[in-house]
C-alpha positions, 0 to 999 in steps of 0.5 A: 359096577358103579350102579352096585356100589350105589345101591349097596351105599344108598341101602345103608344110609337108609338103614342109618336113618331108619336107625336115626330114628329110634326113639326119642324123650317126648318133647315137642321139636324132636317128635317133628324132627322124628317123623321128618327123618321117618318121612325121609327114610320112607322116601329115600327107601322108595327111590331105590325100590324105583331105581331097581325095579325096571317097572313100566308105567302099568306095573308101576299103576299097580305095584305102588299102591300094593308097596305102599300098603306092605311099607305100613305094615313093615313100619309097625314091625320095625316100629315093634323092633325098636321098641323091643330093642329099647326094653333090651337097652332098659334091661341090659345092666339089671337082665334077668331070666325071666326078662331074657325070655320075654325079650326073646319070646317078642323077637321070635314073635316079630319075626313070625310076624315077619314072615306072615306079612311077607307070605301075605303080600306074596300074591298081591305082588304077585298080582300086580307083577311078573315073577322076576320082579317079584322076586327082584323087590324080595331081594330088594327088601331082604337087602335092606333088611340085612342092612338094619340087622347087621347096624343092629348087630354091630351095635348091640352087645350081647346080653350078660350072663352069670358065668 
């Protein structure tokens, strides 16, 4: 039951520092605090893939590499995430239909993207893994994600209409 806990609250923090690390004004010292706190939350996210998997010492020879892979790939969609959710922030007071579509036609983008990289990983992962554990970092991968959508949620307000 502790070992839950644990996850589920190592799960958030990583979801609290992936959100810490939205973007910043361009200056100097906060783009090397933002790829510290990037670095951590890479790491941090590692740690608990690691701490889950129950890998031997060979799946883990073959699995690491095709996790690092997939991790950069994910990076620069979550990386499209924020950016899409900086455009909404700019646009939030002044949202007009035709800038409401383009946000959302981006959202539906990305999450397409979404899938595709997660269909395209299948059979590596499959390669380098047992199904079970295949299925394990899915659901590993699909906490984590739950996690960034419900701190975005909570702190995204809903777009303004006329009526």
């Amino acid at each position: 039951m502790m070992k839950k806990h644990k996850v589920v609250l190592t799960v958030f923090l990583i979801a609290a520092v992936v959100l810490a690390a939205a973007p910043v004004p361009a200056q100097e010292k906060a783009a090397d605090n933002m790829q510290i706190v990037l670095e951590k939350a890479r790491a941090d996210k590692k740690l608990l893939v690691a701490g889950n998997m129950q890998l031997t010492e060979a799946e883990g020879k073959v699995f690491w590499p095709v996790y690092e892979r997939y991790q950069d790939e994910l990076f620069l969609l979550r990386a499209r995430t924020l950016k899409l959710l900086d455009d909404y922030a700019d646009s939030y007071e002044k949202l007009t239909n035709e800038m409401a579509k383009k946000l959302l036609d981006e959202y539906m983008t990305i999450e397409t993207l979404r899938l595709k990289l997660h269909q395209a990983y299948l059979p590596k992962f499959r390669k380098a893994l047992p199904d079970k554990k295949v299925a394990r970092y899915y659901q590993i991968e699909n906490k984590v994600q739950a996690a960034l959508m419900y701190e975005f949620a909570r702190k995204i307000p809903l777009a303004k209409t006329d009526g």
